[in-house]
C-alpha positions as CSV (number, residue, x, y, z in Angstrom):
1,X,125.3,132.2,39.5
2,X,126.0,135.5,37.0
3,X,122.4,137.3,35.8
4,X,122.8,139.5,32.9
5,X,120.2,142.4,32.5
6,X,120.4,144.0,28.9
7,X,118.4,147.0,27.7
8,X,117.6,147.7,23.7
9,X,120.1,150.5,22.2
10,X,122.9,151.6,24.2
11,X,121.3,151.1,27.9
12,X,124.3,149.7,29.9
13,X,124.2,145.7,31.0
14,X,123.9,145.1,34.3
15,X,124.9,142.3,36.4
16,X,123.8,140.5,39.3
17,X,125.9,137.9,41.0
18,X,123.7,135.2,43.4
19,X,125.1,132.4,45.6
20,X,123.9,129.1,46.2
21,X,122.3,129.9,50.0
22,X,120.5,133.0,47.9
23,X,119.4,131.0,45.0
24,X,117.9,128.4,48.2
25,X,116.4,131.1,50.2
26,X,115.0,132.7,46.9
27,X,112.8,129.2,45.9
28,X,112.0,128.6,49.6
29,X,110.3,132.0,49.7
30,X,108.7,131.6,46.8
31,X,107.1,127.5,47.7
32,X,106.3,129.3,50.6
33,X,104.0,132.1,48.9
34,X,103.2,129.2,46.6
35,X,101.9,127.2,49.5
36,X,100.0,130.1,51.3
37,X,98.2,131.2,47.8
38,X,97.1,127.5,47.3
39,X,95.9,127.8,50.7
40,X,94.2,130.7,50.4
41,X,92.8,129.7,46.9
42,X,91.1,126.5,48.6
43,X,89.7,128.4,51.3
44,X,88.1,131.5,50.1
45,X,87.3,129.8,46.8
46,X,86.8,126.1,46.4
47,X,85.0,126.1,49.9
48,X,82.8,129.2,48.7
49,X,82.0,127.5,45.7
50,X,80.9,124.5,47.3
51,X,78.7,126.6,49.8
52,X,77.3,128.6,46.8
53,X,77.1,126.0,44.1
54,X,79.4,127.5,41.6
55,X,78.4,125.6,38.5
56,X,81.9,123.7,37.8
57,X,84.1,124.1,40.7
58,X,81.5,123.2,43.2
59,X,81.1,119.8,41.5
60,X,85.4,119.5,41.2
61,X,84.8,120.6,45.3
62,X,82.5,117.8,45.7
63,X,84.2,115.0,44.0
64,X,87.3,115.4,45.4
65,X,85.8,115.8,49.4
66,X,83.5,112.6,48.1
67,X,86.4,110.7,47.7
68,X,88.2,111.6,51.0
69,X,84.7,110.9,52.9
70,X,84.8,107.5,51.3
71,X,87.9,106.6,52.0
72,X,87.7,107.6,55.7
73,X,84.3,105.3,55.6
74,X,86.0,102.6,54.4
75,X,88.9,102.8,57.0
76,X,86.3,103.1,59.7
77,X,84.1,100.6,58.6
78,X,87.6,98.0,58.3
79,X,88.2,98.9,61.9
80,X,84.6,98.3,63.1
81,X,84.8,94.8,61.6
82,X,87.7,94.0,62.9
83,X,86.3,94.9,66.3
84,X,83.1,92.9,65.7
85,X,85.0,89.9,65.2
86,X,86.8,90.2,68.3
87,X,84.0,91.1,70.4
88,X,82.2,88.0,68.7
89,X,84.8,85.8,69.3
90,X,84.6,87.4,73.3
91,X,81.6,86.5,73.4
92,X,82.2,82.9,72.2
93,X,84.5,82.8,74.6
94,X,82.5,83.9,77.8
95,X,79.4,82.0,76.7
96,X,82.4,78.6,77.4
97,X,83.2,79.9,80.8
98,X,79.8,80.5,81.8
99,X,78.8,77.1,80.8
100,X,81.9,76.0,82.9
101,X,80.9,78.7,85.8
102,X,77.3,76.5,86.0
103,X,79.5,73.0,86.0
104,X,81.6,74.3,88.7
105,X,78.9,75.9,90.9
106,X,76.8,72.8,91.0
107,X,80.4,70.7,91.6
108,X,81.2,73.2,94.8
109,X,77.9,73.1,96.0
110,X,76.7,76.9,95.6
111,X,72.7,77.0,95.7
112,X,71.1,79.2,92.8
113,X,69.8,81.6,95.8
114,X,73.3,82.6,96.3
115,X,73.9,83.8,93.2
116,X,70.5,85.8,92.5
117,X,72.6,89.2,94.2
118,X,74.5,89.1,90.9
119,X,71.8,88.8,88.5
120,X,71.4,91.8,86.9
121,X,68.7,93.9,88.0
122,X,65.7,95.2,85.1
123,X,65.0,98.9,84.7
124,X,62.0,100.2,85.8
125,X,60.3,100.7,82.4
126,X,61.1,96.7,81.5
127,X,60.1,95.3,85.3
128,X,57.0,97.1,84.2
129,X,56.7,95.7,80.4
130,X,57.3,92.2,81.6
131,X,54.5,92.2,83.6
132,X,52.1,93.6,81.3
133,X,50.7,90.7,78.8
134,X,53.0,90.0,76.0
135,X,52.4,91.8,72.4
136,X,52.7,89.9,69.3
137,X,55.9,90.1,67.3
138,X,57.7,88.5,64.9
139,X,59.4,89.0,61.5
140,X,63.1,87.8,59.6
141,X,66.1,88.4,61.6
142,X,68.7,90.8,60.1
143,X,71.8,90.8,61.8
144,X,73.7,94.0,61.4
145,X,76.4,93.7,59.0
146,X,78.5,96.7,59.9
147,X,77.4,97.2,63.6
148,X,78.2,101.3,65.0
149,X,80.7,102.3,67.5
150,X,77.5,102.6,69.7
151,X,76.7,98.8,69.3
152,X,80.3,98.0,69.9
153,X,80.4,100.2,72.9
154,X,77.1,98.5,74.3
155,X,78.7,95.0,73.4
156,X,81.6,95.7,74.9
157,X,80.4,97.2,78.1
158,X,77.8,94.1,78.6
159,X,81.1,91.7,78.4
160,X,82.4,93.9,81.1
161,X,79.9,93.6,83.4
162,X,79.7,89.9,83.0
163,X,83.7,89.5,83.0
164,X,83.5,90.9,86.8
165,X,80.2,89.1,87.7
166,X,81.4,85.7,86.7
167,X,84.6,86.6,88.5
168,X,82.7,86.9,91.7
169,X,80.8,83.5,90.8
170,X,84.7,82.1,90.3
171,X,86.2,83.3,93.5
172,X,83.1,82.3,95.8
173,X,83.3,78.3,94.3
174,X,86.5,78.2,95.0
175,X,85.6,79.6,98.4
176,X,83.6,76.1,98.8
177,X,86.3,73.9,97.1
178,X,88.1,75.3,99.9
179,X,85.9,74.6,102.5
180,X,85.0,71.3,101.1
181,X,88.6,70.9,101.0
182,X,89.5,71.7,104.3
183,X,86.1,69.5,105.5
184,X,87.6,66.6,103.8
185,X,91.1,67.4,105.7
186,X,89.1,67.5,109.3
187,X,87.4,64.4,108.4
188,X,88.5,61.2,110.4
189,X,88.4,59.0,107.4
190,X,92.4,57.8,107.3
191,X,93.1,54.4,109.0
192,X,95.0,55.6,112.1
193,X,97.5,52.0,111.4
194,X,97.8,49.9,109.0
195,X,97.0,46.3,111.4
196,X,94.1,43.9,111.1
197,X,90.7,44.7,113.4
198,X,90.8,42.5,116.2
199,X,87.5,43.9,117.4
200,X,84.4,46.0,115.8
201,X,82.2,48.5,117.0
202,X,78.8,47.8,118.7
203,X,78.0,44.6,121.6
204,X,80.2,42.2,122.3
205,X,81.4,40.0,125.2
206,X,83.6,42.0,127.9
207,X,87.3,40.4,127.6
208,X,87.5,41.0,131.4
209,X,83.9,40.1,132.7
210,X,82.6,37.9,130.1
211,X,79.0,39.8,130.1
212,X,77.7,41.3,127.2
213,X,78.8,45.8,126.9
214,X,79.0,48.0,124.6
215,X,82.0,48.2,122.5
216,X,82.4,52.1,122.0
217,X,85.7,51.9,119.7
218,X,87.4,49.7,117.2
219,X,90.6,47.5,118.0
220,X,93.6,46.8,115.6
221,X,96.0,44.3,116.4
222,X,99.4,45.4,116.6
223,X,102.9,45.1,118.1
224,X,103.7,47.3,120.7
225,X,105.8,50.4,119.5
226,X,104.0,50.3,116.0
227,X,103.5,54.3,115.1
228,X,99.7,55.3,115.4
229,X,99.2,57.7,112.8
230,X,96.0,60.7,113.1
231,X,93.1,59.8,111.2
232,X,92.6,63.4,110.6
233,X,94.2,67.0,111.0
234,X,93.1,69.0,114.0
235,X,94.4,70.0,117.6
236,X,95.4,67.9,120.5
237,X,93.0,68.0,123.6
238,X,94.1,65.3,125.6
239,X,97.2,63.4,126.4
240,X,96.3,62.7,130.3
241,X,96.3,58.8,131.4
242,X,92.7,57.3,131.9
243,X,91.7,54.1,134.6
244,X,90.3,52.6,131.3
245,X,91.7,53.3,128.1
246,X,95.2,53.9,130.3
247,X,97.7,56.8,127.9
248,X,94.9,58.8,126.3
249,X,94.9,60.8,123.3
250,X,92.2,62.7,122.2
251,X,92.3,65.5,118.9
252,X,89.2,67.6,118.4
253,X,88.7,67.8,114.6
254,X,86.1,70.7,114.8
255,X,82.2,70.7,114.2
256,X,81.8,68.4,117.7
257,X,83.9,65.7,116.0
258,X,86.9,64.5,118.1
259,X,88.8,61.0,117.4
260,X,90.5,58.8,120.8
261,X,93.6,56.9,120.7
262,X,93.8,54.5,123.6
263,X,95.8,52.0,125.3
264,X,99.1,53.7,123.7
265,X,102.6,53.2,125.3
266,X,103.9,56.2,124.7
267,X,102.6,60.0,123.4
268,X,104.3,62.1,121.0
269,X,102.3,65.4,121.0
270,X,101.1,67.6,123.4
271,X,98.2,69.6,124.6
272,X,97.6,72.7,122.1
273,X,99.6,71.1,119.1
274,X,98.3,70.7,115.5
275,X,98.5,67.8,113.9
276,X,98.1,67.1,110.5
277,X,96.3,63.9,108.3
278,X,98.5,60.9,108.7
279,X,101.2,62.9,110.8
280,X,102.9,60.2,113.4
281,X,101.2,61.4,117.3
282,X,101.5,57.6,119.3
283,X,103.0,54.6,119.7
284,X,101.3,51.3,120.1
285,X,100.9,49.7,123.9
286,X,99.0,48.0,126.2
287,X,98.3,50.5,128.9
288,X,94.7,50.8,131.2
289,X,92.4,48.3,131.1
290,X,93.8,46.0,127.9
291,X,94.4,42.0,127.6
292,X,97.6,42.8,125.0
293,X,98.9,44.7,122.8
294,X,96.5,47.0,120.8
295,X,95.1,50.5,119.5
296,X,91.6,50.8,120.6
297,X,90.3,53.8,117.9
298,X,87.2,56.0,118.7
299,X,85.4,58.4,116.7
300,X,82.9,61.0,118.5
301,X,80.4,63.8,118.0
302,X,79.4,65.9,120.4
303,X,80.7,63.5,122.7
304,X,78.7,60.4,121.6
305,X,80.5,57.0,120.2
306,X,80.1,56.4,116.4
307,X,81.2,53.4,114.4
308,X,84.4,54.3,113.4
309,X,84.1,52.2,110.4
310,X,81.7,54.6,108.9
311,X,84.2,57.4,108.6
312,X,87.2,54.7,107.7
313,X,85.2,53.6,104.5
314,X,85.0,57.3,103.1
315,X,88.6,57.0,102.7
316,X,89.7,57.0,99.4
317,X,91.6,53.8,97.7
């Protein structure tokens, strides 16, 4: 780019010759001043008017700073809203799994004394309201529209506390379905073979004597060799041969319980090994003192006989 610069009468022309990257530089400087002025302007003047009430740029000041407070309101107040309906829906939410909590609790066994160590505790100043006699109150309820930051902080902090309580509440029921669980597992309710019962618990008529005893087991007929399966799950105590009951096992179930399996032909555990519920240990035989072929079943606590009919009708179909 050519500039010309003529002067009146005979004053000599003079030229100036500009390139592109000058002409560039030459507008960015002067946006640049632009931009500083304008900041400048707005600082020392529309701000100063607006402090000092400058009859018609103070009201421009305020309109314009009116309408960017607004819309910052309005994004804020979208946001909020949008975060109350969350924390609402939250809320629905845990007020469900509490209810489920109180289902389960009750279904696992847990006693309401356990879980008073996670009831929050009161504050001092509300311990000592609630015992003071109550003060009459009323009026409409007015729900907050637009709740704060603060309320949604609060809210949000209270679903905290009882996301981690009722966690506790979760993990100690399924503590007790565990236990409960693993009760059911020790419990000698499984029929040890799948044979008729030749002979019940409780008096009868000694098969060798013919006078009346005491029947301390329960007797199902079956071929010798038929597999003699454990009632329950626990750990072999015995596998010794007895004068009476002849090859002898015996599996302590825990909490004093223990089950016998008598009269077998052979044993297929050994002292110290676990067995498990249904788990093959015996064979069917007619060792010790026995008229024929038969398992002769005992259930025991603390060393005392029960009916072992008892624990075989817990099963379950």
């Amino acid at each position: 780019m050519q500039i010309l610069i003529t002067g009146d009468g005979a004053a000599r022309t003079r030229a100036f010759q500009l390139s592109g990257l000058q002409i560039a530089s030459v507008v960015s400087a002067l946006l640049i001043v632009l931009l500083l002025l304008s900041g400048t302007i707005y600082h020392f003047i529309f701000l100063a008017a607006a402090r000092e009430g400058w009859p018609v740029v103070s009201q421009v000041v305020k309109l314009v700073v009116r309408d960017e407070f607004a819309q910052r309101d309005r994004f804020m107040r979208e946001n909020l809203d949008a975060m109350a309906s969350k924390v609402g829906d939250m809320q629905a939410r845990m007020i469900r799994l509490e209810a489920m909590g109180d289902r389960l609790t009750g279904l696992a066994g847990v006693k309401p004394d356990e879980l008073k160590l996670l009831q929050p505790t009161m504050p001092a100043a509300s311990a000592a309201a609630a015992t003071q006699p109550s003060r009459g109150a009323g009026g409409p309820y007015l729900p907050l529209d637009h709740p704060s930051l603060e309320v949604l902080n609060e809210a949000m902090s209270q679903l905290e506390h009882r996301v981690e309580q009722h966690a506790d509440v979760f993990t100690l029921t399924e503590s007790r379905l565990f236990e409960k669980r693993l009760a059911s597992l020790m419990l000698p309710s499984s029929r040890p073979i799948d044979a008729p019962i030749g002979s019940p618990f409780g008096f009868r008529a000694d098969p060798f004597t013919g006078r009346p005893a005491l029947h301390t087991g329960q007797d199902f007929q079956a071929a010798p060799g038929t597999p003699i399966l454990a009632a329950a799950g626990g750990v072999v105590t015995s596998t010794e041969w007895h004068p009476q009951y002849g090859q002898l096992l015996e599996i302590d179930h825990g909490n004093g319980l223990s089950t016998r399996y008598a009269h077998t032909s052979k044993i297929l555990v050994a002292n110290g090994d676990i067995v498990k519920r249904g788990q093959q240990v015996a064979l069917v035989g007619t060792t010790g003192r026995s008229t024929g072929p038969h398992l002769h079943f005992e259930v025991l606590i603390d060393g005392v006989p029960q009916n072992p009919s008892r624990f075989l009708a817990a099963a379950s179909p």
